[in-house]
N, C-alpha and C positions, 0 to 999 in steps of 0.2 A: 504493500500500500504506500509505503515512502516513497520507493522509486517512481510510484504511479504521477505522485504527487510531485514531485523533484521534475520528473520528464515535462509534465505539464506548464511547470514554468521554463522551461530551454523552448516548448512549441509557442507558447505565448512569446517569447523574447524573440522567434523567427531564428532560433539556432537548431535549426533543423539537423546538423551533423552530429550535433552532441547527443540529439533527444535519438535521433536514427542508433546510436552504437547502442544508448541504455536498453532502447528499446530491445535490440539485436540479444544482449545478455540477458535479457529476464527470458527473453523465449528460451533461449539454451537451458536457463532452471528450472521455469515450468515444463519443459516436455523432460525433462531428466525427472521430476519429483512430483510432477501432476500427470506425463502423458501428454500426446502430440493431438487428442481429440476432449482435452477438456477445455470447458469452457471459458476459464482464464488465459489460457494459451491460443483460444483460437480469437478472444478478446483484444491479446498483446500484436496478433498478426495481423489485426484489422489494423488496429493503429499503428503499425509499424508501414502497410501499404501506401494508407491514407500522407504518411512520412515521404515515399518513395516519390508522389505524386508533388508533394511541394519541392522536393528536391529535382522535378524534371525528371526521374527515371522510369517513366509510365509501363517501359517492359515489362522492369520488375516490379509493378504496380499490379499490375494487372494478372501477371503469374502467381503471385502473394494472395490477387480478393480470390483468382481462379478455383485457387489451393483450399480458402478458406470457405467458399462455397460449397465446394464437393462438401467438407468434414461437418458443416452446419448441417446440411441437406440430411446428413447420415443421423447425428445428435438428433438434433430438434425434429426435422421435418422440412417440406418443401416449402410449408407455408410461416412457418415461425416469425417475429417479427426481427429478427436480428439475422433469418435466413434472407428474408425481402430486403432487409438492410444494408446485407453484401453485394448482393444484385442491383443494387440502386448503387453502392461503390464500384461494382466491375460496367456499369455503364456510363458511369461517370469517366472511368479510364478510356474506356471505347470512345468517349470524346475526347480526351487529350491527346489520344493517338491517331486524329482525324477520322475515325470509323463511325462516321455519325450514324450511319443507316444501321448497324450493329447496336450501336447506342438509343437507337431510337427505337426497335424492336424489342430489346430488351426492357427498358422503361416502358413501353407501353404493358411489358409481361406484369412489370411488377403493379403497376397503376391498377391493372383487372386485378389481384393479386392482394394488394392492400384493398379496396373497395371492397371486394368478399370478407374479408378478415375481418378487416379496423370499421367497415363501413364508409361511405362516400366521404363523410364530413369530418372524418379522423385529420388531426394536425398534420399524421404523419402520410396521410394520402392524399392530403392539399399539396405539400412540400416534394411531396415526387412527381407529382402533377406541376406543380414547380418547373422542377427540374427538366421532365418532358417538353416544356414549353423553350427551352433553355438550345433544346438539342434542334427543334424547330428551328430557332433562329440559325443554328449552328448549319441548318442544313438550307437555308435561304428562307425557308418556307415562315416570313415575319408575319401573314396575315392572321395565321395561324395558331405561332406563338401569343399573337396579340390576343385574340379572342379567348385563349384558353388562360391566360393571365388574368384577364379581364374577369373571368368563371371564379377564377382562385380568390380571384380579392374579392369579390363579393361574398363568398362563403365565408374567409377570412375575417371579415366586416359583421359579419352578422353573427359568427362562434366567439369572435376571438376580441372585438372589438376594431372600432377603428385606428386606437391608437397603439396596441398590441406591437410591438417586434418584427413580427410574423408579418403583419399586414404591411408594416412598414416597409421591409422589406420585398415583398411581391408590388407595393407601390413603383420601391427603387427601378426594379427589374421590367415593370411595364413599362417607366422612362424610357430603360434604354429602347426596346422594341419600337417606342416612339421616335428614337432616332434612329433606328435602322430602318424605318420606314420612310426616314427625311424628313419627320412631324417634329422638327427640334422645335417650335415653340410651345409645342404640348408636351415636349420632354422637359422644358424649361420649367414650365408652370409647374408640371408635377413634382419636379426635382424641389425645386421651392414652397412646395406641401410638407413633403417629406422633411426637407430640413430642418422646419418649423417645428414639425411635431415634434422630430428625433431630440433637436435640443430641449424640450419639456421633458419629454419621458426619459431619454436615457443620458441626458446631459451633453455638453458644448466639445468634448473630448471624448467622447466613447467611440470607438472604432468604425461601427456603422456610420455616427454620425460625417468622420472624417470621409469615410467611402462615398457618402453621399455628394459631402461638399466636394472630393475629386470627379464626379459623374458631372456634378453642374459646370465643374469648370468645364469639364470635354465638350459641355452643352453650349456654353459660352463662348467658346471657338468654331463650332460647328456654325453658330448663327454671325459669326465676323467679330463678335464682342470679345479681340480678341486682348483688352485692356483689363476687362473685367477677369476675364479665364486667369492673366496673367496676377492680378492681385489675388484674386481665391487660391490660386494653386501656392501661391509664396503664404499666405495663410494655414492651405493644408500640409503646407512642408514642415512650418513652423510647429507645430503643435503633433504634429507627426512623432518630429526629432525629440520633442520632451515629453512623449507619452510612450514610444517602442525603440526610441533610439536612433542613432543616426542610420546604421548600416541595417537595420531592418527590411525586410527585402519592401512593404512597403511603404517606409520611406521611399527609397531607391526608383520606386516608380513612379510616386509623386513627382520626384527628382527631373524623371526622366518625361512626363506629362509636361514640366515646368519649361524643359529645353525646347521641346515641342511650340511650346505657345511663343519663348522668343525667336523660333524662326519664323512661327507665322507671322508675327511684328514687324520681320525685317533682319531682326538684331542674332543675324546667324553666327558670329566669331561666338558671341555668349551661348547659344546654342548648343552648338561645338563642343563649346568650353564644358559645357555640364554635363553634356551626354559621355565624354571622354572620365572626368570623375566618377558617372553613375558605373559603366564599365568597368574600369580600376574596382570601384568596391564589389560589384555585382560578381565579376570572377575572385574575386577573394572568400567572398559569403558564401555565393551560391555556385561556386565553378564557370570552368570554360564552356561547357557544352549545355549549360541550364538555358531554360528556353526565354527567359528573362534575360538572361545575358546574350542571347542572341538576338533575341529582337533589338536591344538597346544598340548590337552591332548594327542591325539593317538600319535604325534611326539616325546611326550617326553614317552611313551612307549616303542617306540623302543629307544629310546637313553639308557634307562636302559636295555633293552636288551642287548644293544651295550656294556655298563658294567658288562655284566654278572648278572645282577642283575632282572633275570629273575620273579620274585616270586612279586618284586614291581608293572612287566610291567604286569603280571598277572592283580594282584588286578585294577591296572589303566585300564585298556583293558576292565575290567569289570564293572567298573563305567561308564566308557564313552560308553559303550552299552548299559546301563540304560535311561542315558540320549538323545542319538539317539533317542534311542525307545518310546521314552515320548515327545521327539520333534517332530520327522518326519516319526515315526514308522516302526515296522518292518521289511518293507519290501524297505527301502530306500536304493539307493546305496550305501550310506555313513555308513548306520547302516551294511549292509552287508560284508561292506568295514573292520569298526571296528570287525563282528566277523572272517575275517577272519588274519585279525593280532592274533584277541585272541588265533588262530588255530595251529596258527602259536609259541606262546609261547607256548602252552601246548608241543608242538612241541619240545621245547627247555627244556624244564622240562623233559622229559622224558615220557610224558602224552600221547602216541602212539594215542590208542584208540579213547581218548577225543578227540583229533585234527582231524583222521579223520570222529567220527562222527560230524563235529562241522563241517568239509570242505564237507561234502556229504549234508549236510543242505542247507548249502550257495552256491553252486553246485546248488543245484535243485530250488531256491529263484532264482537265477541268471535268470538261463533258462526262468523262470515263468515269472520275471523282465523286465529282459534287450534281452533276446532273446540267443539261442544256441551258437550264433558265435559271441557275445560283448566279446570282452578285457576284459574285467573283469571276465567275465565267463571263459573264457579260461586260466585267471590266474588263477581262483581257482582249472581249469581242473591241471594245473601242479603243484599247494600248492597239491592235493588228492593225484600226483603221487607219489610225491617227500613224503607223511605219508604213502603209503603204499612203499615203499622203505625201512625206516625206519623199518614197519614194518614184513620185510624180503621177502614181497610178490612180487619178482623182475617178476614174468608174468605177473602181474596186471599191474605192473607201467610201462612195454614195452609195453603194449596194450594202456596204456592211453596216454602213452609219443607218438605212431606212433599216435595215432589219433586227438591226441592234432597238433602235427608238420602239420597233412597234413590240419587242419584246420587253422591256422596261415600263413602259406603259402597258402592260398587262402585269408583269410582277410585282412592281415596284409604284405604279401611279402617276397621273401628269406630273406634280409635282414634288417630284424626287428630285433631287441637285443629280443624282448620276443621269436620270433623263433631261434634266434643262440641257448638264453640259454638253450631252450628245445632241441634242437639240440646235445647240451653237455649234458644236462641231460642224454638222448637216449644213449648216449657213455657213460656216465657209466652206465646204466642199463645193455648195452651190456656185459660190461666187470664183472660185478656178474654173469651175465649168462654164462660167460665163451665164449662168441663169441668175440674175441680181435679182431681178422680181422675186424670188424666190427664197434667196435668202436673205432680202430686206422683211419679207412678211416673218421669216420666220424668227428673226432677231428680234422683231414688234414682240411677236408672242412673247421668246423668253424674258426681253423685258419685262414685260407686263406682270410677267409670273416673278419673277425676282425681288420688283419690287413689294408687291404683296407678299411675299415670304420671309426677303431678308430686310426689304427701308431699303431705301434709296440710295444711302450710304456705305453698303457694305460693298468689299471690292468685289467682286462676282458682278454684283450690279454694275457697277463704276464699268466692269471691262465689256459688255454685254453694249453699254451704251458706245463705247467706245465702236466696236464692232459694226453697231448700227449704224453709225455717222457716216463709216468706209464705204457704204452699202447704199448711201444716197450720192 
């Protein structure tokens, strides 16, 4: 029970190496002096998984719930609530290791599974319901996620209260969905519910609270307010670093949120500057190949883009596809993620060719992946447009840019920012092709929508109009 307790504060402090070895030694003594299928032991191997999984080692995350599945299944039963428990952790891994459609099959096993058991309106069958809705977005499908969130919180509202944790939380989570839908000022508003409550109920420093206050900043750069993002985020850093400490992995994201917001400002050397310190401690805390530490590599690539310094974001683009590809391999969202940044620099170099044979690769992984109409597919459908553009092939890129828009505007909605931009893309395709009628109407439109979305002022708009001036 000491050690249970000792471990508890290393996982609170985000010293996950330290909490992973105690964790490792108690197992060695309960299966020596309890047996490899009692319940303590197979208690120590949950939390010892759930370890592997903050540490980035989803392999052995998921061979750890695998393991402890089978021996629950055997003990208890198929239905037990700590056997459904396990299955809700080995689908949770099935998402970190990009297997959403696995992830999603599975959660949906356990959802029917808790609903018989616990009953519809059990906490613990809202929360995996939750969770389900989590994997939806994971797999594009945000109309979906939305609606079922939507379900959760009003049940949530009506058992648990409105002001409840719980609620607050599935509140948080519909935000985002609100931004992945490109409703950031419904993410705004809600994020601003949220916060309100959260400092009543659970106080101005509670970890939630700070989660929340890092969502709205995301919120606040998504909508251009990117002065506001930048004071919340030095806010959430502040209070971060004297509640979990500095190199707490999230601090370190904050951190890394923070650099984000000064290159969206302009102020890219500070950028740079912070994403290169979040790095330095990230591979110290968390390792070279933590998937924290690799994305904050793929960040500080573009930020060296962002300085012209293209030939650096190169080489790092290509390191960190290395190590994707040896983590979570080729076929991850994330490693796809990273070759299409790389596509994207070749892009910038002058490297025509390379980018788009690099974006027709990752085009057709997508499809295989994530399915024809995921977000992410669809961006790399408009990274292809926008290389052969480049590469003077203005029929191609009007054919992909019309069939890109009428796909977004089914998934995604008129007004989505990834449909405006493809939207403006389309208008200047038009205008290489010499159809100006055509892409002055259509720059009308995205104005029109821009301003209604983001004010008049935010630069999207600013360049939209810009556009439209060329076009008269």
């Amino acid at each position: 029970m000491f050690r249970e307790r000792y471990g508890a504060i290393f996982y609170e402090a985000g010293k996950y190496r330290q909490y992973e070895k105690l964790l490792e030694e108690m197992i060695g003594d309960q299966k020596q002096f309890l047996g490899d299928h009692h319940l303590d032991t197979l208690r120590t191997m949950s939390n010892l998984a759930t370890v592997y999984s903050d540490l980035g080692e989803h392999q052995k995350a998921k061979e750890l719930n695998v393991t402890v599945l089978d021996k629950r299944k055997q003990v208890l039963g198929e239905n037990h609530t700590r056997t459904l428990h396990t299955m809700g952790n080995l689908a949770s891994t099935y998402s970190d290791l990009g297997e959403h459609q696995k992830a999603k099959e599975l959660k949906l096993t356990v959802v029917e599974k808790h609903k018989q058991v616990l009953g519809e309106n059990h906490p613990d069958t809202l929360r995996i319901m939750s969770n389900l809705a989590r994997t939806y977005s994971d797999l594009g499908e945000h109309q979906k996620a939305k609606e079922l969130k939507i379900t959760v919180l009003e049940k949530q509202k009506q058992l648990e209260s409105e002001n409840h944790p719980h609620t607050l939380l599935t509140m948080c989570n519909l935000a985002w969905t609100y931004s992945d839908l490109g409703e950031h000022t419904k993410a705004k508003e809600l994020n601003l519910t949220v916060l309100e409550k959260q400092k009543q109920v659970l106080g101005e420093n509670h970890p939630a609270t700070l989660h929340t206050m890092g969502n709205l900043a995301i919120t606040y750069s998504n909508l251009g307010e990117q002065q506001k993002a930048k004071e919340l985020n030095l806010t959430v850093l502040e209070k971060r670093k004297q509640v979990l400490g500095d190199n707490h992995p999230n601090t370190l994201l904050t951190m890394g949120n923070l650099a984000s917001t000064y290159s969206h400002l302009g102020e890219y050397q500070k950028g740079t500057e912070l994403n290169l310190t979040v790095l330095k401690k990230q591979k110290q805390v968390q390792g070279d190949n933590h998937p924290d530490t690799l994305h904050t590599m793929g960040n500080l690539a573009i930020a060296f883009s962002d300085l012209g310094e293209h030939q650096e974001a190169k080489e790092l683009n290509l390191t960190v596809l290395e190590k994707w590809k040896q983590v979570l391999g080729d076929n991850h969202p994330d490693t796809l993620h990273t070759m299409s940044n790389l596509a994207r620099t070749y892009l910038h170099l002058g490297e025509h060719q390379k980018a788009k044979e690099l974006n027709v690769t990752v085009l057709e992984k997508q499809k295989q992946v994530l399915g024809d109409n995921h977000p992410d597919t669809l961006h790399t459908m408009g990274n292809l447009a926008i290389t052969y553009s480049h590469l003077g092939e203005h029929q191609k890129t009007k054919e992909f840019n019309v069939t890109l828009l009428e796909k977004q505007r089914q998934v995604l909605g008129e007004n989505h920012p990834d449909t405006l931009r493809t939207m403006g893309n389309l208008s200047s395709t038009y205008s290489h092709l010499g159809e100006h009628q055509k892409a002055k109407e259509l720059n009308v439109t995205v104005l029109e929508k821009r301003k209604q979305l983001l004010g008049e002022s935010h630069p999207n708009t600013l360049h939209t109009m810009s556009n439209l001036a060329r076009t008269y």
